[in-house]
PDB file with SEQRES, HELIX, SHEET and CRYST1 records, atoms N, CA, C and O in Angstrom:
SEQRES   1 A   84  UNK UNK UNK UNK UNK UNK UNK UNK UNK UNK UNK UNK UNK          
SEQRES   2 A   84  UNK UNK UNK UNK UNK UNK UNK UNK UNK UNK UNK UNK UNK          
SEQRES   3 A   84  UNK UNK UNK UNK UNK UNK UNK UNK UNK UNK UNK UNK UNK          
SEQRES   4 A   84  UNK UNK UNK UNK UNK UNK UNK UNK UNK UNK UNK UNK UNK          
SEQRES   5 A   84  UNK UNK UNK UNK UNK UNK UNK UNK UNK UNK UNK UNK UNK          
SEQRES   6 A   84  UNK UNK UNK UNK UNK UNK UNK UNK UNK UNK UNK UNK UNK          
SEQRES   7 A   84  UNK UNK UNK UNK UNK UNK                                      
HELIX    1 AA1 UNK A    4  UNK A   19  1                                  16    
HELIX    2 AA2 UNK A   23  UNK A   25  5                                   3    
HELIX    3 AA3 UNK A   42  UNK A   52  1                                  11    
HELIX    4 AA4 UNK A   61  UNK A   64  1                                   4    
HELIX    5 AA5 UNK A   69  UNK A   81  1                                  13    
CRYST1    1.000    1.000    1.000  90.00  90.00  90.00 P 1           1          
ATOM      1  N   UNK A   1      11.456   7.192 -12.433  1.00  0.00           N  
ATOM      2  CA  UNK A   1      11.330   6.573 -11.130  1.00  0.00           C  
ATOM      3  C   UNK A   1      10.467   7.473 -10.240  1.00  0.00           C  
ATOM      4  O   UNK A   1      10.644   8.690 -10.292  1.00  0.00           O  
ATOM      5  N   UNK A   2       9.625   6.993  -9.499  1.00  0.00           N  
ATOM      6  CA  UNK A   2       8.603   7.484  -8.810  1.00  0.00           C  
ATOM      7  C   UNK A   2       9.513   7.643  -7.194  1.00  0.00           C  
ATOM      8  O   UNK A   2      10.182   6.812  -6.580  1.00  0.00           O  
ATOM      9  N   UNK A   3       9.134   9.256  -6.851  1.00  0.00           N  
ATOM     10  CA  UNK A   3       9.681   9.311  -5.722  1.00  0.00           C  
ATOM     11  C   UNK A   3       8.603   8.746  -4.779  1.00  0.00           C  
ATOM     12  O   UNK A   3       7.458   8.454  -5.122  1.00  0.00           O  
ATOM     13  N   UNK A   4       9.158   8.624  -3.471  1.00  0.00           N  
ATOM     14  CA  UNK A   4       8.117   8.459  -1.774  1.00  0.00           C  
ATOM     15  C   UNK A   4       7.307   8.725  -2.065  1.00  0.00           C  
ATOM     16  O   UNK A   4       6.380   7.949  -1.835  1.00  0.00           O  
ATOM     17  N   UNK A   5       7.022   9.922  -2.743  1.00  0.00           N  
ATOM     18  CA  UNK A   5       5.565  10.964  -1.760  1.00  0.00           C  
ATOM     19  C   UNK A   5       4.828  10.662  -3.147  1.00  0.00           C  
ATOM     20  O   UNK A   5       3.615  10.518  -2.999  1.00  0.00           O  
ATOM     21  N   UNK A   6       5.207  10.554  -4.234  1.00  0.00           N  
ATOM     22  CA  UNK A   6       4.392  10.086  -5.179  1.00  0.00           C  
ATOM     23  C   UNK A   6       3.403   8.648  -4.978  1.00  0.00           C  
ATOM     24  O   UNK A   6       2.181   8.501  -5.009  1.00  0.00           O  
ATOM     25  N   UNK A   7       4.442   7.762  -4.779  1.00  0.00           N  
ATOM     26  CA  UNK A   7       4.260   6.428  -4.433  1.00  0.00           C  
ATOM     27  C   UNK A   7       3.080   6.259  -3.136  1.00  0.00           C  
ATOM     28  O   UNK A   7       2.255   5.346  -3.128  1.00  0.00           O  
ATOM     29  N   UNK A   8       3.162   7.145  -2.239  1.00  0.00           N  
ATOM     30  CA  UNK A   8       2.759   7.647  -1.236  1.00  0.00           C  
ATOM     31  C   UNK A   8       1.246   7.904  -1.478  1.00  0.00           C  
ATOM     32  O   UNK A   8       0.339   7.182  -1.063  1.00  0.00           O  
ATOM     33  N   UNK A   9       1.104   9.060  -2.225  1.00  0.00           N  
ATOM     34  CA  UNK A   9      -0.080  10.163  -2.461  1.00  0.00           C  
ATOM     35  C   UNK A   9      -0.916   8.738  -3.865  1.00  0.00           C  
ATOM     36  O   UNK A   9      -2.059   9.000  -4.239  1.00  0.00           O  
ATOM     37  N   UNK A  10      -0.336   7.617  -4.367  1.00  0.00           N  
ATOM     38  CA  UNK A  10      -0.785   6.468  -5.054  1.00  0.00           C  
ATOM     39  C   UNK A  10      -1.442   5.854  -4.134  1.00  0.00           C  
ATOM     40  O   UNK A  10      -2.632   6.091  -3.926  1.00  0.00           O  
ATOM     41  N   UNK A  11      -0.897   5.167  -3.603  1.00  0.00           N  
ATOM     42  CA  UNK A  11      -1.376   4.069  -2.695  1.00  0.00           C  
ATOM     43  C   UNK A  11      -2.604   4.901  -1.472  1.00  0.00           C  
ATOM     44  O   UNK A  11      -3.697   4.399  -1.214  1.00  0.00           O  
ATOM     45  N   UNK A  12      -2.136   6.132  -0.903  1.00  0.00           N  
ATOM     46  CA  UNK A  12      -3.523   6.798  -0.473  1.00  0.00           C  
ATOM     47  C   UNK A  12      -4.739   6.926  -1.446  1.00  0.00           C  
ATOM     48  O   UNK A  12      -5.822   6.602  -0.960  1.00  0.00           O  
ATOM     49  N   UNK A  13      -4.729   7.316  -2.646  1.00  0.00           N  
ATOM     50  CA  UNK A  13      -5.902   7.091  -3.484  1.00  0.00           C  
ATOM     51  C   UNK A  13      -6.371   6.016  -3.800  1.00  0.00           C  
ATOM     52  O   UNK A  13      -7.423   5.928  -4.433  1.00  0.00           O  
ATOM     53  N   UNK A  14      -5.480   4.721  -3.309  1.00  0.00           N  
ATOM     54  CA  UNK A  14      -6.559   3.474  -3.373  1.00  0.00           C  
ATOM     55  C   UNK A  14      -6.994   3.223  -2.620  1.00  0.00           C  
ATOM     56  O   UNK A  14      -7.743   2.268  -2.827  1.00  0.00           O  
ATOM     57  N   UNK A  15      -6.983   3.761  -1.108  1.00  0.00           N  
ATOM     58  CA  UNK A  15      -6.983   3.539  -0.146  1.00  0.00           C  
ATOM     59  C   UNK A  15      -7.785   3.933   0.046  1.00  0.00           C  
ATOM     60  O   UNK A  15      -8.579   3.246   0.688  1.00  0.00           O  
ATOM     61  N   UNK A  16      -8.297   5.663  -0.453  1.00  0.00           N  
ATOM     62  CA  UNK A  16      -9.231   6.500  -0.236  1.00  0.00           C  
ATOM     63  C   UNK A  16     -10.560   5.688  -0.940  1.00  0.00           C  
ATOM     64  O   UNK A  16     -11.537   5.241  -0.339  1.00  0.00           O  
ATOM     65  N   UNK A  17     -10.195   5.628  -2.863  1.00  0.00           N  
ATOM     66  CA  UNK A  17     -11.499   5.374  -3.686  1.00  0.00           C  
ATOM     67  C   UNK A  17     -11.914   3.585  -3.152  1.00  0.00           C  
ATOM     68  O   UNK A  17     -13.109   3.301  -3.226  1.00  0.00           O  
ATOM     69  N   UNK A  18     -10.988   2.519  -2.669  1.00  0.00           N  
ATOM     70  CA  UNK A  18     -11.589   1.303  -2.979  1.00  0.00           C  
ATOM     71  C   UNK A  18     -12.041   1.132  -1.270  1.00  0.00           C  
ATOM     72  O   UNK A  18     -12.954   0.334  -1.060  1.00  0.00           O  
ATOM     73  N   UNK A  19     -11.491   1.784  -0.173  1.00  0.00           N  
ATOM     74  CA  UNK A  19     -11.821   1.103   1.029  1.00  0.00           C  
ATOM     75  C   UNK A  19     -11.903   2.211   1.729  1.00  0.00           C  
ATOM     76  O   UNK A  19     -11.298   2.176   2.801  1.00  0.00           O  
ATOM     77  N   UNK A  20     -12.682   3.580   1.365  1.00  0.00           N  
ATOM     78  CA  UNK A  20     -13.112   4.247   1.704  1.00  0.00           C  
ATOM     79  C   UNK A  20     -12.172   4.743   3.084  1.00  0.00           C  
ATOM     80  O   UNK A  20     -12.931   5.419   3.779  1.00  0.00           O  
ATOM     81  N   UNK A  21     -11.037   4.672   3.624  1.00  0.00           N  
ATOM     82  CA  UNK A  21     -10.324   5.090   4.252  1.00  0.00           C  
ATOM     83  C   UNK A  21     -10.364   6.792   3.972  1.00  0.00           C  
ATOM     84  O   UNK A  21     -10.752   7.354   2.947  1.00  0.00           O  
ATOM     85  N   UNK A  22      -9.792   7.461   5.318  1.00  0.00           N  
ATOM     86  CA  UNK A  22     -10.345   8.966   4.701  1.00  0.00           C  
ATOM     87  C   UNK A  22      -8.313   9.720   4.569  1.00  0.00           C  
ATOM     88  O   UNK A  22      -7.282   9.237   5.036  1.00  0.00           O  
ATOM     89  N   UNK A  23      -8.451  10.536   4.043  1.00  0.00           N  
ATOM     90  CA  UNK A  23      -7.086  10.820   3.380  1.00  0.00           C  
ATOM     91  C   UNK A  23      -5.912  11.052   4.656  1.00  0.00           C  
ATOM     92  O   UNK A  23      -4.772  10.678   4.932  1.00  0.00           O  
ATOM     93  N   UNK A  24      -6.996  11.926   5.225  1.00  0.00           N  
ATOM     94  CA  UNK A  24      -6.008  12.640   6.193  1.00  0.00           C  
ATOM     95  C   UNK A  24      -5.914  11.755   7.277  1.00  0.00           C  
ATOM     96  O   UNK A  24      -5.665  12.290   8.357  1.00  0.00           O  
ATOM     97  N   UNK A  25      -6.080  10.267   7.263  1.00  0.00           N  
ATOM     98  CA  UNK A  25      -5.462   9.482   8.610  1.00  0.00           C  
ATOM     99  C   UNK A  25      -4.214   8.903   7.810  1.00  0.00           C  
ATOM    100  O   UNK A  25      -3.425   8.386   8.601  1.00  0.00           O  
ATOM    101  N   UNK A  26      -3.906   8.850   6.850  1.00  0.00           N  
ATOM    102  CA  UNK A  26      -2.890   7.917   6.237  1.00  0.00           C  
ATOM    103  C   UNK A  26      -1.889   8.548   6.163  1.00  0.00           C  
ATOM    104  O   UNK A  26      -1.517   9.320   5.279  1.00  0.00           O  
ATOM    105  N   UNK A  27      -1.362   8.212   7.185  1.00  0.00           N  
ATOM    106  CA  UNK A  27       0.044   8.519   7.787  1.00  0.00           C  
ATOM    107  C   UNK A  27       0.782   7.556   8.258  1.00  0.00           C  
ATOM    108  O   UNK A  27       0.324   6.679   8.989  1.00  0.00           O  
ATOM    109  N   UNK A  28       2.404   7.640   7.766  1.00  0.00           N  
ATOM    110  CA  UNK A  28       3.102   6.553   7.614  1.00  0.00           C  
ATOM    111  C   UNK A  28       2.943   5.164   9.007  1.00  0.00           C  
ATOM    112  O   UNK A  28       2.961   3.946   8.829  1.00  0.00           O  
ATOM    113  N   UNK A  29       2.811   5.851  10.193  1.00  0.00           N  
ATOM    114  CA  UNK A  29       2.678   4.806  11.054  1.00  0.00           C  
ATOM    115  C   UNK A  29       1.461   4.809  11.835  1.00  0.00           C  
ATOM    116  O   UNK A  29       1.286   4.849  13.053  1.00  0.00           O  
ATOM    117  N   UNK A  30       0.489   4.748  10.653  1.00  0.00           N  
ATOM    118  CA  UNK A  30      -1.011   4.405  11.165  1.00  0.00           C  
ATOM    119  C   UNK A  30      -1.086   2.999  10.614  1.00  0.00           C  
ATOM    120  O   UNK A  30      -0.779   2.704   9.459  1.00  0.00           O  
ATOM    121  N   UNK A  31      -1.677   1.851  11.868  1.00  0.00           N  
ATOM    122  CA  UNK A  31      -1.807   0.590  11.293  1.00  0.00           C  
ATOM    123  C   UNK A  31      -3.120   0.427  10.477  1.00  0.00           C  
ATOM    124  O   UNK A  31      -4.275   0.744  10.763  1.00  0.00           O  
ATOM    125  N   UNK A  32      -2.679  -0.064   9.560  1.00  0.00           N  
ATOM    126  CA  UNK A  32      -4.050  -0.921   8.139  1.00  0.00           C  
ATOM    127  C   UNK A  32      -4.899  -1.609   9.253  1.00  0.00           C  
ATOM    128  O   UNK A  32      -6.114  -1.424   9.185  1.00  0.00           O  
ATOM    129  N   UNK A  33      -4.583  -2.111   9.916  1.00  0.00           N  
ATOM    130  CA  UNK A  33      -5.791  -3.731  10.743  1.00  0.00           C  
ATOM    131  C   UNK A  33      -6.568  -2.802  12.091  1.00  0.00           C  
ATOM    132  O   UNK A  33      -7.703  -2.541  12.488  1.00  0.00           O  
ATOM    133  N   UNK A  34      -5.655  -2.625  12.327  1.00  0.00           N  
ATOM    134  CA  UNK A  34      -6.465  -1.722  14.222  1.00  0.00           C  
ATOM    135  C   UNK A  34      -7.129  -0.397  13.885  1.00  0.00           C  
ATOM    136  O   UNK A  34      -8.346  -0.230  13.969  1.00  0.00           O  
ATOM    137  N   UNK A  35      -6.281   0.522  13.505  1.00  0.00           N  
ATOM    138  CA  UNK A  35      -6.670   2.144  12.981  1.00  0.00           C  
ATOM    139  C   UNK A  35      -7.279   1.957  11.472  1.00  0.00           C  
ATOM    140  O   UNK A  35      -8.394   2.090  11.976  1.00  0.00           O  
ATOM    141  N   UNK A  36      -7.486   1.823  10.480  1.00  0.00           N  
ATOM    142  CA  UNK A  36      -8.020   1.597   9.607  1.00  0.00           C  
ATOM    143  C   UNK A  36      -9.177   0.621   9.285  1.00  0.00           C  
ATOM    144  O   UNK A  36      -9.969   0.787   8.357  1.00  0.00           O  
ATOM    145  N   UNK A  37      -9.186  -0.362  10.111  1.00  0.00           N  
ATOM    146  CA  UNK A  37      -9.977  -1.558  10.473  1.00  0.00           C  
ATOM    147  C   UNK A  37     -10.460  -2.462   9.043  1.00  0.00           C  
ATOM    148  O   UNK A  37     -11.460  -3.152   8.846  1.00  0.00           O  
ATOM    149  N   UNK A  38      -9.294  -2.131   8.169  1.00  0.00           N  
ATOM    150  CA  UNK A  38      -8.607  -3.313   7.028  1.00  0.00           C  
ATOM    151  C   UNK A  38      -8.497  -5.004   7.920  1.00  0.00           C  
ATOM    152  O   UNK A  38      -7.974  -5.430   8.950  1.00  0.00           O  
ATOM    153  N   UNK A  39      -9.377  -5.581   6.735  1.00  0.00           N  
ATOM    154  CA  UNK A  39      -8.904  -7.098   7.381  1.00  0.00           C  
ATOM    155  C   UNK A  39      -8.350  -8.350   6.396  1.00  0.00           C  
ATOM    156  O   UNK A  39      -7.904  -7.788   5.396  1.00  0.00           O  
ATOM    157  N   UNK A  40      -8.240  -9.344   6.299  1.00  0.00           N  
ATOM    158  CA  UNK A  40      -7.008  -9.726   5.499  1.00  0.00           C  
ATOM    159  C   UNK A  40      -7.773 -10.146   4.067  1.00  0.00           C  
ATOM    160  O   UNK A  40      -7.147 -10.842   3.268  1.00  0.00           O  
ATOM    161  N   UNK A  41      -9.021  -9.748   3.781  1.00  0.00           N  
ATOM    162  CA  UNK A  41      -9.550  -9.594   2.582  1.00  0.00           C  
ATOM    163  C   UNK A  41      -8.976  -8.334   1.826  1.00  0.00           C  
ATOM    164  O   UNK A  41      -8.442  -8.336   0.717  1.00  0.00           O  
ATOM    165  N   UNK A  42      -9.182  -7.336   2.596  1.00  0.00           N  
ATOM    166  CA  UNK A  42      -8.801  -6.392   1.804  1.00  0.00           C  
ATOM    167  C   UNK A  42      -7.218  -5.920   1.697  1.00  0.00           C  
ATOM    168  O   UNK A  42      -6.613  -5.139   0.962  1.00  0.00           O  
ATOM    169  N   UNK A  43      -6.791  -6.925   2.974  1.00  0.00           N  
ATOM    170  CA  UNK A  43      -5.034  -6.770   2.093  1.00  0.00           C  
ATOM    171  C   UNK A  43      -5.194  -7.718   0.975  1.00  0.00           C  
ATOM    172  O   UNK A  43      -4.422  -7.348   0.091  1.00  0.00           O  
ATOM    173  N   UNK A  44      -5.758  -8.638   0.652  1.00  0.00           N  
ATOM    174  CA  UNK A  44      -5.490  -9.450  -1.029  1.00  0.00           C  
ATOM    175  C   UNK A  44      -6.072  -8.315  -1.768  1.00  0.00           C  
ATOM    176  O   UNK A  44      -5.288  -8.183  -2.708  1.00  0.00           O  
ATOM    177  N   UNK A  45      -7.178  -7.235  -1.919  1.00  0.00           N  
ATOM    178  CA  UNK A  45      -7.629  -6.714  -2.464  1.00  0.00           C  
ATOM    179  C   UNK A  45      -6.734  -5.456  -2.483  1.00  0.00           C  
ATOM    180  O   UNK A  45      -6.699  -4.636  -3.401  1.00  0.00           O  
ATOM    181  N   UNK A  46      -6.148  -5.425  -1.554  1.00  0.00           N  
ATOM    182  CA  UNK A  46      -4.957  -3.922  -2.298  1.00  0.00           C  
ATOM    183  C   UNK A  46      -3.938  -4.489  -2.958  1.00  0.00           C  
ATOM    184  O   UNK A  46      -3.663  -4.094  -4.091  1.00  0.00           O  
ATOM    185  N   UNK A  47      -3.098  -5.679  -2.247  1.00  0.00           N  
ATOM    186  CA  UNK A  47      -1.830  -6.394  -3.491  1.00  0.00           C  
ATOM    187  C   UNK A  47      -2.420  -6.150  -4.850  1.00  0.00           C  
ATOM    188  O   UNK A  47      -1.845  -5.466  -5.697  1.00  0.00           O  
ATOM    189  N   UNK A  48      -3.521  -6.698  -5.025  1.00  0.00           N  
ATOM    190  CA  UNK A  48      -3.798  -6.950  -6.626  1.00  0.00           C  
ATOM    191  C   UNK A  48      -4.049  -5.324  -6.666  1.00  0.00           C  
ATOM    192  O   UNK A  48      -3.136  -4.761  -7.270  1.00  0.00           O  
ATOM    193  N   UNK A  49      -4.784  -4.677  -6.306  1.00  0.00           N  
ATOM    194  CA  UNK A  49      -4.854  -3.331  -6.818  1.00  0.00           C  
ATOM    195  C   UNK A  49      -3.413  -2.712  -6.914  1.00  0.00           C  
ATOM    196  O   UNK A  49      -3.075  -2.207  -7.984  1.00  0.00           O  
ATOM    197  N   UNK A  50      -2.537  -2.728  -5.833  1.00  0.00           N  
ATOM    198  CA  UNK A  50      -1.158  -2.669  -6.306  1.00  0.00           C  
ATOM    199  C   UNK A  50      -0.434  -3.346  -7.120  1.00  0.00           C  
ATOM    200  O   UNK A  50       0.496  -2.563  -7.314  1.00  0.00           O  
ATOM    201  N   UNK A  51      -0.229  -4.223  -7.702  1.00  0.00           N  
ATOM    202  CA  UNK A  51      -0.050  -4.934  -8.672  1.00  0.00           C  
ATOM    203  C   UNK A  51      -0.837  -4.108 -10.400  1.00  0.00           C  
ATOM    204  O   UNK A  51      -0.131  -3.786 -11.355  1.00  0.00           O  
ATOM    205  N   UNK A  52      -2.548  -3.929 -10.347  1.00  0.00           N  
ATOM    206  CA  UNK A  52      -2.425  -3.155 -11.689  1.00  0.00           C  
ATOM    207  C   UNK A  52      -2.137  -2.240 -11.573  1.00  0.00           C  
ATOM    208  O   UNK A  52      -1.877  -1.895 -12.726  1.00  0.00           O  
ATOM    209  N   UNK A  53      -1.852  -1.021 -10.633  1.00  0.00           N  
ATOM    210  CA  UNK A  53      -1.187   0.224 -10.836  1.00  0.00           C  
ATOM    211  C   UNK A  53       0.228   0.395 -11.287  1.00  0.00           C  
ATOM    212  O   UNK A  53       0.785   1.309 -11.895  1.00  0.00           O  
ATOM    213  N   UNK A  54       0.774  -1.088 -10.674  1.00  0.00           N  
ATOM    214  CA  UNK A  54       2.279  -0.960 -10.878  1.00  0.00           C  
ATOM    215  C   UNK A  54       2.835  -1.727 -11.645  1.00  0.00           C  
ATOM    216  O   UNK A  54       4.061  -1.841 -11.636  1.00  0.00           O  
ATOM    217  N   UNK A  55       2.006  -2.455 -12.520  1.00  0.00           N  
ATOM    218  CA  UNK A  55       2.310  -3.473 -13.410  1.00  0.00           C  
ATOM    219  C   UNK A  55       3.201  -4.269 -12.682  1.00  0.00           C  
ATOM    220  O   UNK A  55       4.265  -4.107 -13.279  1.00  0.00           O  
ATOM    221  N   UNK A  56       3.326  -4.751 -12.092  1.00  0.00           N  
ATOM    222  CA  UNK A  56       4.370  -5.678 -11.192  1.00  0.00           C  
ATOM    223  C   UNK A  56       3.748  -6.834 -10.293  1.00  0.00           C  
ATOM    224  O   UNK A  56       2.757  -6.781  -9.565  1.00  0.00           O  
ATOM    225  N   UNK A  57       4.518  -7.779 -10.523  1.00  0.00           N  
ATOM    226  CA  UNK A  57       3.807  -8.393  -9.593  1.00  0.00           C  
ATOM    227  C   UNK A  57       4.226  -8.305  -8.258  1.00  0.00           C  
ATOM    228  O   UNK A  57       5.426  -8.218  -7.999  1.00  0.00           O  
ATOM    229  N   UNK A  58       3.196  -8.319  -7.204  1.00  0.00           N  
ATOM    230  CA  UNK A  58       3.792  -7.888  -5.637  1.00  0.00           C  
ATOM    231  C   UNK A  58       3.822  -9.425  -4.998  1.00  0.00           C  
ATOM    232  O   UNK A  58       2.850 -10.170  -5.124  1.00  0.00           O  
ATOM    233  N   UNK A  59       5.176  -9.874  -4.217  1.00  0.00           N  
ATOM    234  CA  UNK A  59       5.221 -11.123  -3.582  1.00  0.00           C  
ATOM    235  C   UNK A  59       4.065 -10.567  -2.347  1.00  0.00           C  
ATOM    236  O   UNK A  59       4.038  -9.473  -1.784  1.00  0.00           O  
ATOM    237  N   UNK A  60       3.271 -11.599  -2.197  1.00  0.00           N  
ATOM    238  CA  UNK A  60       2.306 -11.819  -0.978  1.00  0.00           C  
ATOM    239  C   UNK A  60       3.300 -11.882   0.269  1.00  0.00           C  
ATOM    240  O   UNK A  60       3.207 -11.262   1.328  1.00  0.00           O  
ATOM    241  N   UNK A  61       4.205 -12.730  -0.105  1.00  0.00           N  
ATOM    242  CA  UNK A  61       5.048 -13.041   1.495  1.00  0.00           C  
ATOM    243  C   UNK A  61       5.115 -11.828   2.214  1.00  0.00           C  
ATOM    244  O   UNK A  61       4.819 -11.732   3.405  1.00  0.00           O  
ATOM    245  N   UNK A  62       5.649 -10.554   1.230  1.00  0.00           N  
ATOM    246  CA  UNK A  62       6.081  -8.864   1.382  1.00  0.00           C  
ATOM    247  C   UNK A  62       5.166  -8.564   1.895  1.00  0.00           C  
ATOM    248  O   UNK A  62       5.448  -7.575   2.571  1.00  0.00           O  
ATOM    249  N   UNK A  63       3.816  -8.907   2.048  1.00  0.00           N  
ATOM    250  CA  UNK A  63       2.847  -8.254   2.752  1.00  0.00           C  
ATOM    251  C   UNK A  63       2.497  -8.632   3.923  1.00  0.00           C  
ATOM    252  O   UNK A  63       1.911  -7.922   4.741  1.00  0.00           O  
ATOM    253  N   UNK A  64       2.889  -9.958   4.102  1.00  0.00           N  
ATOM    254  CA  UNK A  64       2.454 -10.848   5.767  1.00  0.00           C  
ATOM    255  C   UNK A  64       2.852  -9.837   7.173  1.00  0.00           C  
ATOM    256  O   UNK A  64       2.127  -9.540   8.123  1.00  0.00           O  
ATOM    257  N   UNK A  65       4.116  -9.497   6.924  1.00  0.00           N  
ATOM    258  CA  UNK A  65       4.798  -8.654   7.904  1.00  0.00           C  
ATOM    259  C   UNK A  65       4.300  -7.394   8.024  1.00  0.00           C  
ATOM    260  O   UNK A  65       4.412  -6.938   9.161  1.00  0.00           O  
ATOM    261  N   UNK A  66       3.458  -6.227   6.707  1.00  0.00           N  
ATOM    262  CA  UNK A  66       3.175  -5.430   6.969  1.00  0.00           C  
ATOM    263  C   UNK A  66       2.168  -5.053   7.452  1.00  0.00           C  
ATOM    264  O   UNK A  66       1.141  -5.614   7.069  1.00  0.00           O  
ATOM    265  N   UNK A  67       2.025  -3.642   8.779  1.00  0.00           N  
ATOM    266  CA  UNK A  67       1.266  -3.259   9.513  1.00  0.00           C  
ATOM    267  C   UNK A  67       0.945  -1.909   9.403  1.00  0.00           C  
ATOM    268  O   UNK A  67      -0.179  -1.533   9.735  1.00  0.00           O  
ATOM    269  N   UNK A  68       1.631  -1.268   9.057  1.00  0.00           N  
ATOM    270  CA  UNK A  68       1.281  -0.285   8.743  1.00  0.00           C  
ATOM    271  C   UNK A  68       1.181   0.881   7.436  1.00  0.00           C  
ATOM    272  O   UNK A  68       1.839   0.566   6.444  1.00  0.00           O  
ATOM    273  N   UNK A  69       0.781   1.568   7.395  1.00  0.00           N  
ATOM    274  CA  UNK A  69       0.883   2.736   5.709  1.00  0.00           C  
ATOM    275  C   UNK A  69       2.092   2.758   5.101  1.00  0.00           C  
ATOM    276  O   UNK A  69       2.444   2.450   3.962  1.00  0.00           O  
ATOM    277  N   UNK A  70       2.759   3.236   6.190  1.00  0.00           N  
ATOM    278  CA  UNK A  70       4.029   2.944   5.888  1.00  0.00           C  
ATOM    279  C   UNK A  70       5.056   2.138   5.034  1.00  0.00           C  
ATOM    280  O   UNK A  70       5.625   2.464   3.992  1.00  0.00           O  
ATOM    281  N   UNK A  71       5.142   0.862   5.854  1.00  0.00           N  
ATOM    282  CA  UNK A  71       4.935  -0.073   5.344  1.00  0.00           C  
ATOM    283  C   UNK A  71       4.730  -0.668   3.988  1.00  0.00           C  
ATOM    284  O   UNK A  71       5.448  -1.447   3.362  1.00  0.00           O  
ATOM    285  N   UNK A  72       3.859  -0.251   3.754  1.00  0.00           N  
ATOM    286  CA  UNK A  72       2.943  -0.264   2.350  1.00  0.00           C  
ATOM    287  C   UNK A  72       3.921   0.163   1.457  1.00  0.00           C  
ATOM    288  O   UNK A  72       4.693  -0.490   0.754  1.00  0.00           O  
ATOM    289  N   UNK A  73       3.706   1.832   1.651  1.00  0.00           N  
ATOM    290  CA  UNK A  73       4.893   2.663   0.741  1.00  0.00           C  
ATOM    291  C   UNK A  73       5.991   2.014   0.652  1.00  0.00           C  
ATOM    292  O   UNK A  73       6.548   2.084  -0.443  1.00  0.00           O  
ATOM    293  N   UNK A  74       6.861   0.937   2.064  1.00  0.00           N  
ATOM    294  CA  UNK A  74       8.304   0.829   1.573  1.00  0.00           C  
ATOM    295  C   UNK A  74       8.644  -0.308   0.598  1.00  0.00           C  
ATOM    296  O   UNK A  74       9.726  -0.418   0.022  1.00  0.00           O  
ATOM    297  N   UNK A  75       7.502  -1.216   0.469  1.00  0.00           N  
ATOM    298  CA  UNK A  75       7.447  -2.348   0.154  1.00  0.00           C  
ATOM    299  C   UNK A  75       7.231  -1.962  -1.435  1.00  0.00           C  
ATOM    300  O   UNK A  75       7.849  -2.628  -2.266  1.00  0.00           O  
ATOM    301  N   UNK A  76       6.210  -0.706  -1.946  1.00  0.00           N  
ATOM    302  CA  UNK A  76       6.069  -0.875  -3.419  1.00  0.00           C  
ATOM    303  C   UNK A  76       7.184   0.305  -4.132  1.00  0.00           C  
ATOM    304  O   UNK A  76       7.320   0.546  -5.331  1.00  0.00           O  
ATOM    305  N   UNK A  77       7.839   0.870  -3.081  1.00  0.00           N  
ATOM    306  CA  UNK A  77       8.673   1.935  -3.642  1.00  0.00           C  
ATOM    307  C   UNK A  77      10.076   0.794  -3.945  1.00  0.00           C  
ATOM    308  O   UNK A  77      10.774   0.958  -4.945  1.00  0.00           O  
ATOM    309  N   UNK A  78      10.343  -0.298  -2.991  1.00  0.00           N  
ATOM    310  CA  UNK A  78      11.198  -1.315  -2.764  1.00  0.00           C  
ATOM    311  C   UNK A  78      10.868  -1.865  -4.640  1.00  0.00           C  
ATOM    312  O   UNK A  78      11.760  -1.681  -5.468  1.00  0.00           O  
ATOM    313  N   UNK A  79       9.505  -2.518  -5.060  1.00  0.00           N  
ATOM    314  CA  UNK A  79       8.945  -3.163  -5.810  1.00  0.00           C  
ATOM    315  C   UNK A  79       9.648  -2.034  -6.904  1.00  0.00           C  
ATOM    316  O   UNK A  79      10.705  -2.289  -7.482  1.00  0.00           O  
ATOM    317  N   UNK A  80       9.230  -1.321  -7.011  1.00  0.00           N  
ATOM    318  CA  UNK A  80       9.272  -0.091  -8.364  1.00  0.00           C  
ATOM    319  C   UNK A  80      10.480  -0.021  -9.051  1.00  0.00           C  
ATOM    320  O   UNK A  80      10.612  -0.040 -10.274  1.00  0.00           O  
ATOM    321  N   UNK A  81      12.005   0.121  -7.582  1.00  0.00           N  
ATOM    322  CA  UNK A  81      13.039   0.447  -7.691  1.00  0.00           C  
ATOM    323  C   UNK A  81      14.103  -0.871  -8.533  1.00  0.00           C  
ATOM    324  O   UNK A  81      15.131  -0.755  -9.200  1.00  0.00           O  
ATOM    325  N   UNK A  82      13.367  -1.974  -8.162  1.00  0.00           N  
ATOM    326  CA  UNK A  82      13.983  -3.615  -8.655  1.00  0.00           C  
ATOM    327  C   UNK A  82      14.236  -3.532  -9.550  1.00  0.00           C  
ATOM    328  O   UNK A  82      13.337  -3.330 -10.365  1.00  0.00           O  
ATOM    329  N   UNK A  83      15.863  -3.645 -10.093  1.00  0.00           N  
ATOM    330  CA  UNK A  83      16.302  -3.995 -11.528  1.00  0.00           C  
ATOM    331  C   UNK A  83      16.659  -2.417 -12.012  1.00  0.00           C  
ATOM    332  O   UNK A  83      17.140  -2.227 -13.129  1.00  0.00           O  
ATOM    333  N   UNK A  84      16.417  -1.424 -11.190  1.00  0.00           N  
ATOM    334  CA  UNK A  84      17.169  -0.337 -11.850  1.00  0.00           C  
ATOM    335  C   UNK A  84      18.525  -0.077 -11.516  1.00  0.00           C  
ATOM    336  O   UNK A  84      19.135   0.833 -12.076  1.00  0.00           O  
TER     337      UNK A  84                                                      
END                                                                             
């Protein structure tokens, strides 16, 4: 089982290599849409990138509500933990 900061220091490297976000702003309550200036293309384009990292499939609904990094992390650490 993958702790936080693993899950964490994951989802920053997609963040970093696919949408060029820079490392050191991704901090748990920095928003994806305003501070990052992510728009709702590239949230379909991280689900699915989260999805092949995690072999899982991620419900879309789980993502409507999220705003921030944070966020992110609680939703695929939530995903990871299912069924253990």
């Amino acid at each position: 089982m993958a702790t936080r900061e693993e899950i964490s220091e994951s989802i920053k490297d997609i963040l970093v290599e696919e949408f060029d976000c820079e490392r050191s702003e991704l901090k748990d309550d920095v928003n994806l849409f305003t501070q990052l200036d992510l728009d709702s293309i590239d949230a379909v384009d991280l689900v699915v990138r989260l999805q092949q990292k995690t072999n899982k499939r991620v419900n879309p609904e789980d993502f409507k509500k999220i705003r921030t990094f944070g966020e992110v992390v609680d939703v695929v650490e939530k995903l990871l933990n299912e069924g253990k």
